[in-house]
C-alpha positions as CSV (number, residue, x, y, z in Angstrom):
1,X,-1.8,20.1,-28.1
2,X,-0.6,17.4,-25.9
3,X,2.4,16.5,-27.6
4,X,3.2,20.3,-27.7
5,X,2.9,20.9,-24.5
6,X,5.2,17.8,-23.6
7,X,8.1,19.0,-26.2
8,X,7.7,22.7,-24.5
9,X,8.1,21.3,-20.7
10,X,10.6,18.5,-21.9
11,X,13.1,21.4,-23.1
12,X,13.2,23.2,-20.0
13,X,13.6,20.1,-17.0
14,X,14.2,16.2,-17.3
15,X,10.3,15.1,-18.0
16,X,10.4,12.8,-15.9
17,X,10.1,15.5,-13.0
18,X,6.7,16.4,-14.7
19,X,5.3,12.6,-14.7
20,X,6.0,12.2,-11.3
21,X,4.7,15.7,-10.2
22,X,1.6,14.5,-11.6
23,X,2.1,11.0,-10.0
24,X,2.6,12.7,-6.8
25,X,-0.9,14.9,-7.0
26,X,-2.9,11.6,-7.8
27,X,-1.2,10.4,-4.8
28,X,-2.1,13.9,-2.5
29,X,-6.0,13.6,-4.7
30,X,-6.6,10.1,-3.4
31,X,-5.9,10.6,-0.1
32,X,-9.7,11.6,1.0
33,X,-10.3,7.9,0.7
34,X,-7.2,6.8,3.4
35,X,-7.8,5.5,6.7
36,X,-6.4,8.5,7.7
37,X,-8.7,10.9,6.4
38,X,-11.8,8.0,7.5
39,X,-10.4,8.0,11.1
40,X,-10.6,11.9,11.3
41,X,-14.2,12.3,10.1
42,X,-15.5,8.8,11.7
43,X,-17.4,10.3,15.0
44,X,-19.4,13.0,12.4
45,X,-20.8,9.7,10.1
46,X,-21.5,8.0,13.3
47,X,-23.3,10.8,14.9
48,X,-24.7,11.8,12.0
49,X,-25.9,8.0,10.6
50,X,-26.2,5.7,13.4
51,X,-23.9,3.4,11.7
52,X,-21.2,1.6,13.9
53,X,-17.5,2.0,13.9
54,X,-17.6,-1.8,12.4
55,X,-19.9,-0.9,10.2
56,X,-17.7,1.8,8.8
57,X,-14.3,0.2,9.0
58,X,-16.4,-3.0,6.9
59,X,-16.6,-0.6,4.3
60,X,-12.9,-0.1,4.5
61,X,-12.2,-3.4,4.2
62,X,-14.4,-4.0,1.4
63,X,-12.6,-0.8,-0.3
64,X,-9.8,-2.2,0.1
65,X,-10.4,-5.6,-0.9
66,X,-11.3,-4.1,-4.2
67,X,-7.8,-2.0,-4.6
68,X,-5.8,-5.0,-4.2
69,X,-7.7,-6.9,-6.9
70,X,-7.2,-4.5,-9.6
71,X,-4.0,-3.2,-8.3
72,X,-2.4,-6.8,-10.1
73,X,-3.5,-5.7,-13.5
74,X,-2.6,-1.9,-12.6
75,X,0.7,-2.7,-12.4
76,X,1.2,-4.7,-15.8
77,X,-0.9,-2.4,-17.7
78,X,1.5,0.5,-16.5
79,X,4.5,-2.5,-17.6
80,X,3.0,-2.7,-21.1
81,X,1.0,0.4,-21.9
82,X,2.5,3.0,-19.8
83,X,0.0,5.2,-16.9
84,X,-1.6,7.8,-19.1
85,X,-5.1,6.5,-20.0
86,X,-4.9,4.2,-17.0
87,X,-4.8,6.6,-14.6
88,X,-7.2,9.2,-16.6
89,X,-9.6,6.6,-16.4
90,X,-8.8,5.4,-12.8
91,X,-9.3,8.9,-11.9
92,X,-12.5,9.4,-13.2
93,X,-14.1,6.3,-11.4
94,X,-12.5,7.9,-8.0
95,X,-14.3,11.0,-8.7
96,X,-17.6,9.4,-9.2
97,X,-16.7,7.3,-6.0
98,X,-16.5,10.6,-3.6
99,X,-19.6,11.6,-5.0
100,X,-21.8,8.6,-4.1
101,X,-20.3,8.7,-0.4
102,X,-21.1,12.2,0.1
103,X,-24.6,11.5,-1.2
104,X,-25.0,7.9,0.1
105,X,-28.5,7.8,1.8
106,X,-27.7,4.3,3.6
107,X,-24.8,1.9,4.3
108,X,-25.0,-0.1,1.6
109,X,-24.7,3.2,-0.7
110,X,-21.6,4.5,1.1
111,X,-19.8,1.1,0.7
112,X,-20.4,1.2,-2.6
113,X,-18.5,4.5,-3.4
114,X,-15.9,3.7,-0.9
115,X,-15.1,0.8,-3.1
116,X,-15.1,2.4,-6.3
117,X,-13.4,5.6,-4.9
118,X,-10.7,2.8,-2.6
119,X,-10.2,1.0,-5.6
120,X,-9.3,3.9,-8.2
121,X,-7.4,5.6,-5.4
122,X,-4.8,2.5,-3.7
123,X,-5.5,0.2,-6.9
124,X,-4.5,2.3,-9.2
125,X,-3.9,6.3,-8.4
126,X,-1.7,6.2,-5.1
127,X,-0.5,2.6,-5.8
128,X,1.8,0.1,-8.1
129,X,1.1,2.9,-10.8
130,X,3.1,5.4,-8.7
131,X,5.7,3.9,-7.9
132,X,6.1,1.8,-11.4
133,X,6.8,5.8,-13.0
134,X,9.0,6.5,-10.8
135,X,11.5,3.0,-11.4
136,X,10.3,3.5,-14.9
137,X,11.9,6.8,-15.3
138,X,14.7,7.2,-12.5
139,X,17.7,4.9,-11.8
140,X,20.2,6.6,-9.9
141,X,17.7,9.1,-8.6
142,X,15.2,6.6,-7.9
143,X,15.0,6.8,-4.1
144,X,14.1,10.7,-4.1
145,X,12.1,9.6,-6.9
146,X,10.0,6.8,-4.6
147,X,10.1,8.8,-1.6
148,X,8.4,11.9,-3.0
149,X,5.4,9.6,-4.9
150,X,5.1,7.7,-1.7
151,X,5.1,10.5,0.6
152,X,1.7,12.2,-1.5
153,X,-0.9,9.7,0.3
154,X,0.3,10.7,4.0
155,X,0.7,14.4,2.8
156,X,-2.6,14.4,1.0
157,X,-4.5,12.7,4.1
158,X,-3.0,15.5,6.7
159,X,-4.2,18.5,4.2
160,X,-7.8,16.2,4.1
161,X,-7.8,16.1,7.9
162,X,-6.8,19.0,8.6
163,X,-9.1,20.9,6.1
164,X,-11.6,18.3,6.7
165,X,-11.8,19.4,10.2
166,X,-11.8,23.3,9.1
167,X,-14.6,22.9,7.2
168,X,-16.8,21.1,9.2
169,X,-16.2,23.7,12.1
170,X,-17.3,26.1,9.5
171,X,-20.5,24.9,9.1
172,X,-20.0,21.9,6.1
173,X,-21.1,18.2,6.5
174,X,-18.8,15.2,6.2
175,X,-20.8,14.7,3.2
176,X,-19.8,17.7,1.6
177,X,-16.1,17.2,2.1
178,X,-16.4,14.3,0.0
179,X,-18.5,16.0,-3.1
180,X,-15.3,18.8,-2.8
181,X,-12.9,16.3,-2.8
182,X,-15.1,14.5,-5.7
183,X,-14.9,17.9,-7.9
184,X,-11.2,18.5,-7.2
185,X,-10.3,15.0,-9.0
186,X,-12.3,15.6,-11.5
187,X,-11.5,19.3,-12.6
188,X,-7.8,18.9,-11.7
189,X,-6.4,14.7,-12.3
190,X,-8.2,14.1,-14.9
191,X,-6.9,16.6,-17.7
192,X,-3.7,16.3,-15.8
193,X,-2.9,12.7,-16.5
194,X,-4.3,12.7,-20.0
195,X,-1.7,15.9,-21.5
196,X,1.2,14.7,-19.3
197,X,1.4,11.4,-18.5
198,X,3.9,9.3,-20.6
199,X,5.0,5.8,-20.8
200,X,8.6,6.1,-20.4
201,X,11.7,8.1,-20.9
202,X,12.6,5.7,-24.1
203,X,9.2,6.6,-25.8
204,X,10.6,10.3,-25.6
205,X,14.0,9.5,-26.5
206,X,15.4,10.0,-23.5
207,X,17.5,8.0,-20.9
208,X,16.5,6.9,-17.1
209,X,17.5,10.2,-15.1
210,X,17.8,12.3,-18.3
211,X,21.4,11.1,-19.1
212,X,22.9,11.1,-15.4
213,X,26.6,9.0,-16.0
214,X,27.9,7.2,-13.4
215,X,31.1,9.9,-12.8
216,X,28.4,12.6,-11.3
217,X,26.8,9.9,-9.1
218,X,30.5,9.4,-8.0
219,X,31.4,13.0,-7.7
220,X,28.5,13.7,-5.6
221,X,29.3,10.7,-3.0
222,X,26.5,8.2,-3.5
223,X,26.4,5.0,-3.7
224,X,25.9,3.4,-7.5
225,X,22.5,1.9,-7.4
226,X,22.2,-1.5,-7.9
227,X,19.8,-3.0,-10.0
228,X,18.7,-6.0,-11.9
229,X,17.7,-4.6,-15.0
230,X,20.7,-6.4,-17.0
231,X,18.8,-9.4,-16.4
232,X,14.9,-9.4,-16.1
233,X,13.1,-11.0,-14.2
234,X,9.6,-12.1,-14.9
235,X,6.7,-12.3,-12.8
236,X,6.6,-16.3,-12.0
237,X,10.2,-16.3,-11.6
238,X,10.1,-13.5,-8.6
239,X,7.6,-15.8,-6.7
240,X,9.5,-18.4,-6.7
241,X,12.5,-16.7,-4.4
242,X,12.0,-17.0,-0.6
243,X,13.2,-13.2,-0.6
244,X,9.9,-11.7,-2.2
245,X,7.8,-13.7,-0.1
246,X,9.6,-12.3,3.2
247,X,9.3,-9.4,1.5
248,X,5.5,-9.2,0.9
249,X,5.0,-11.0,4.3
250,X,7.1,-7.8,5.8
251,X,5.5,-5.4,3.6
252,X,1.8,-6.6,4.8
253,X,2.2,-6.9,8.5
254,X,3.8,-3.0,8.4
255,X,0.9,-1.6,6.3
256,X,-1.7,-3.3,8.6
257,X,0.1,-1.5,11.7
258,X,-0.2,1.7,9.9
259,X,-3.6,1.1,9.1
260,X,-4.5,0.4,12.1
261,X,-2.6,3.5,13.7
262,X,-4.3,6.3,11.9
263,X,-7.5,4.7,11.7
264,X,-8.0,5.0,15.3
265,X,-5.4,7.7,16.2
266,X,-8.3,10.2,16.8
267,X,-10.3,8.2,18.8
268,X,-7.6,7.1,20.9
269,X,-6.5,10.4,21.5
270,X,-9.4,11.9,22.5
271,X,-10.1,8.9,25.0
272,X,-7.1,10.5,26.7
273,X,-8.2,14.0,27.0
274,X,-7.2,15.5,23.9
275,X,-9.6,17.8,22.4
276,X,-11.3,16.3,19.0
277,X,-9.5,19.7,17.4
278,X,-6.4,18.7,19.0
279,X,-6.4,15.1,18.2
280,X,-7.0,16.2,14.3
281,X,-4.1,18.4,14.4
282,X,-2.0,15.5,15.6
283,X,-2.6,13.2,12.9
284,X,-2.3,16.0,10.4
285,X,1.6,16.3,12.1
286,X,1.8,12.5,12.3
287,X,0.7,12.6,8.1
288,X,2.9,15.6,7.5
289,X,6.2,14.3,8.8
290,X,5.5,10.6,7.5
291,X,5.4,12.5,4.2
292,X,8.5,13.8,5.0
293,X,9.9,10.7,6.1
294,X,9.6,9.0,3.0
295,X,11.5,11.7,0.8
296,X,13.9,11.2,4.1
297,X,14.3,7.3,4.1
298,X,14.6,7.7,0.3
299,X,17.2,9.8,0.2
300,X,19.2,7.9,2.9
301,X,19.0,5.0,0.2
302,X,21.1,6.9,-2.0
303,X,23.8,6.1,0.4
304,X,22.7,2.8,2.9
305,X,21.0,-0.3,2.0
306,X,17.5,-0.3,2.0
307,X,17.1,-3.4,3.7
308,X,18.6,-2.5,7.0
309,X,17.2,1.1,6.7
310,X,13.7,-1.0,6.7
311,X,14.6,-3.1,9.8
312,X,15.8,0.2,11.9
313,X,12.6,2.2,10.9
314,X,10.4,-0.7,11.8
315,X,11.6,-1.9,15.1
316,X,12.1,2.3,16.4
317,X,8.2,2.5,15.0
318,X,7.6,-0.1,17.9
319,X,9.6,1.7,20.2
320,X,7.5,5.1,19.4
321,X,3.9,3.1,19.5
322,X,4.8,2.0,23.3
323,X,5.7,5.4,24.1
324,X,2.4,6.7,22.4
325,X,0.6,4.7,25.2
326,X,2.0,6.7,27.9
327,X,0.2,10.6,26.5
328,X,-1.2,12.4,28.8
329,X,-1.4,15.6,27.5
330,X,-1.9,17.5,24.4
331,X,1.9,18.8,23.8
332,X,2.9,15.2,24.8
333,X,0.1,14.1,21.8
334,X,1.5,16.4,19.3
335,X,5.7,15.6,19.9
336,X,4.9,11.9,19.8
337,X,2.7,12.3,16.8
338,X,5.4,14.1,14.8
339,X,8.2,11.6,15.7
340,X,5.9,8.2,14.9
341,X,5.3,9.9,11.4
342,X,8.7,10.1,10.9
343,X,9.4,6.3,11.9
344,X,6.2,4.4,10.6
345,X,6.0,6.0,7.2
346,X,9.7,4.3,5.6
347,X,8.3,1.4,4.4
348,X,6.3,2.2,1.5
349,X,9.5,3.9,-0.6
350,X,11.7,1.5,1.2
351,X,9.9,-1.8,-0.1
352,X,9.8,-0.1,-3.3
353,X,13.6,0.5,-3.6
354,X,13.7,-3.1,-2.3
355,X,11.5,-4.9,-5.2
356,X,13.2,-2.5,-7.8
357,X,17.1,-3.6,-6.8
358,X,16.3,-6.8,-6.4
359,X,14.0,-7.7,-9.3
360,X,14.8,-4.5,-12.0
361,X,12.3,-2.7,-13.6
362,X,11.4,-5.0,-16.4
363,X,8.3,-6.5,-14.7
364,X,8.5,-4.1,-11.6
365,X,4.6,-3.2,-12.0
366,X,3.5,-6.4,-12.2
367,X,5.5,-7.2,-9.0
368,X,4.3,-4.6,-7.0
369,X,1.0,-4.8,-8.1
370,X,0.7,-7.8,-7.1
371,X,2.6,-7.3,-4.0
372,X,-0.1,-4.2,-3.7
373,X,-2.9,-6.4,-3.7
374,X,-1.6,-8.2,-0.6
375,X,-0.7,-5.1,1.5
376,X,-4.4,-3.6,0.5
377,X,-5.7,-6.6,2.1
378,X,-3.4,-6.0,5.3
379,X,-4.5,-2.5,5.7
380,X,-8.1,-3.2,5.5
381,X,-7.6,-6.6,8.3
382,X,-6.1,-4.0,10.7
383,X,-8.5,-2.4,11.5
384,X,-11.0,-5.0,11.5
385,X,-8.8,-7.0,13.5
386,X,-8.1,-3.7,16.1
387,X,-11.9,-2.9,16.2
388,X,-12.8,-6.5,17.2
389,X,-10.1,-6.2,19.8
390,X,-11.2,-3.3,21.0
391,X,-14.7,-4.7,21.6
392,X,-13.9,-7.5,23.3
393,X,-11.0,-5.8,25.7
394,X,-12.6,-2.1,25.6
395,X,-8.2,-1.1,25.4
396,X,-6.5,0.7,23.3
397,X,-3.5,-0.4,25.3
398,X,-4.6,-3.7,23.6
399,X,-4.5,-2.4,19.9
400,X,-1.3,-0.4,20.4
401,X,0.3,-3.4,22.1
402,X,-0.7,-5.1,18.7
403,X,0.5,-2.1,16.6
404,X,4.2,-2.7,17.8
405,X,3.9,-6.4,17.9
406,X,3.5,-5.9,14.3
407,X,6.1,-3.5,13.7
408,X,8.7,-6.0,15.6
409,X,7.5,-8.5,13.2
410,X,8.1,-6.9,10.1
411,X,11.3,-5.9,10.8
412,X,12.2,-10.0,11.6
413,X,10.6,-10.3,8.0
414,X,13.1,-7.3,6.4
415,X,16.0,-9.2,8.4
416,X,15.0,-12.5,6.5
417,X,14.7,-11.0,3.1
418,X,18.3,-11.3,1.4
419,X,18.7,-10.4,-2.4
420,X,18.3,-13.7,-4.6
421,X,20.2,-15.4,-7.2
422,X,20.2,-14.0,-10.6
423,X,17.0,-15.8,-12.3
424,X,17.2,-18.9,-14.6
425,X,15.4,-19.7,-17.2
């Protein structure tokens, strides 16, 4: 029935449209496990448990901690074997992740499905896998491609906010938004990525971008893409150029700033006036238009280089940060929200673009897994690092200062990142 049901979608669109729709709702699925989605519902677990905001962001960490170890082997299972049964799989353990939270009795039993439900999710479901389909299937098309898969994870955390914070004004628990969002993956991801989910246009007999020839890409006034995949690199080879290490160094320092951001948007907000409603609502906008901004940034590759697009969206996410320090008011909340979303959220489809052009596609999961592993450590430090802060200066003038300090510094790291020799053996 499978194979059917692929021949019967395959004759009406390019499939690779249908992998990375279903790509793309793994990426909206996983969401409930973000820091953004954490940060919105952390005041209900503390009132409701007792347990301290460090407490809670440890478990973040932790969740973390295990996403970047399997995300590594993610990435070069998705190289070899393709995402089907991967993700299936992955999608299953998430499920059973959100379940435990939402019936964890004590600390210890929430970490433990935060890090099975962390690891599925960033490890495997909204991470290298994602972005592996869509440089996998798309060449020419590539950055729409990337920005849609990397704008599910902000989208899905504003729709997990936003009806996170419906329900519980309706009378649910914070528990019971995770045992919904449990059901959901498993009734809806799972059979998804077992009928759909293919290893590559070639298996299908098809070509990257379903035959697009380089006279349309002309006619429609975009730039050719440039790519490596003449001339594959491997693994060992891409860690030994200066440019992927500036790269991951950049990559790392802007996730951790994002991290950071939405994990304690809320709070901060609300320490300003905001109403807790209000505060939601704003980082539902800030998750919204961050989605938005990758598809944006990703388009805009089509027709600049990436590289410098990175450095501009960085060092104008420092500018925004500042100006978030100076809110006063709810309106002022809700503008600044929506503009930071658009700034902060380029880097995920930008890197990706980035890693792809310069190294190909040949071992691009393995690359970005294990570049994956290093950013999931990043955005479980910054929060860490930001709550520790915050105890010792009681300022989120401190964290935000922080914040942009970090954004400054990853663009410095994008700056020193130029493409590298063609690899020898």
């Amino acid at each position: 029935m499978s194979d059917r049901l692929v021949a019967r979608l395959g004759a009406h669109v390019y499939y690779g449209w249908v992998v990375l729709g279903v790509a793309t709702l793994g990426g909206v699925v996983s969401a409930g496990s973000s820091q953004m989605y954490m940060g919105s519902v952390l005041l209900a677990i503390t009132q409701d448990t007792g347990w301290t905001n460090t407490g809670i962001a440890g478990a973040l960490l932790a969740g973390t901690l295990i996403g970047g170890l399997v995300s590594p082997v993610a990435g070069a299972w998705v190289d070899r074997h393709g995402p089907r049964a991967l993700m299936g799989t992955a999608a299953v353990v998430m499920a059973a992740g959100f379940a435990l939270m939402g019936s964890s009795p004590t600390l210890a039993t929430f970490y433990c499905g935060y890090m099975l439900c962390r690891g599925a999710a960033q490890g495997v479901i909204g991470g290298a896998a994602q972005r592996a389909i869509a440089v996998h299937w798309f060449l020419h098309y590539r950055g729409r491609a990337m920005g849609i898969v990397s704008m599910s994870v902000p989208l899905g955390g504003a729709a997990a906010a936003f009806g996170g914070a419906y329900a519980m004004r309706s009378g649910w628990a914070w528990r019971d938004t995770f045992l919904a969002m449990g059901a959901i993956t498993l009734v809806v991801l799972v059979p998804l990525a077992l009928l759909l989910l293919r290893r590559s246009p070639e298996a299908l007999g098809l070509e990257q971008d379903g035959g697009l020839v380089e006279s349309r890409v002309a006619r429609a006034g975009r730039r050719p893409r440039p790519t490596a995949d003449e001339y594959p690199w491997t693994l060992p080879q891409a860690l030994r150029t200066w440019a992927l290490r500036f790269l991951m160094a950049a990559a790392v320092t802007a996730i951790a700033a994002n991290g950071t951001l939405v994990f304690y948007h809320v709070t901060y907000l609300t320490s300003r006036g905001v109403s807790q409603v209000q505060a939601v609502t704003a980082i539902s906008i800030l998750a919204l238009t961050g989605a938005l901004a990758n598809v944006v940034w990703g388009y805009l590759s089509e027709f600049f280089s990436e590289r410098r697009l990175a450095i501009v969206s960085q060092l104008l996410a420092a500018g925004g940060i500042l100006l978030m320090l100076r809110v006063d008011s709810a309106t002022g909340a809700l503008v600044l929200s929506a503009v930071l979303g658009l700034l902060v959220r380029g880097e995920g489809s930008l890197t990706g673009l980035i890693l792809s052009n310069y190294f190909g596609r040949f071992a691009f999961g393995r690359i970005a897994g294990l570049m994956a592993s290093f950013q999931l450590v990043g955005l479980g430090l910054g929060p860490v690092i930001a709550s520790a802060v915050y105890d010792i200066s009681h300022s989120y003038a401190a964290i935000y200062g922080l914040v942009a300090a970090g954004y400054v510094a990853s663009a410095g790291l994008y700056l020193l990142a130029r493409p590298p020799s063609r690899p020898t053996d």
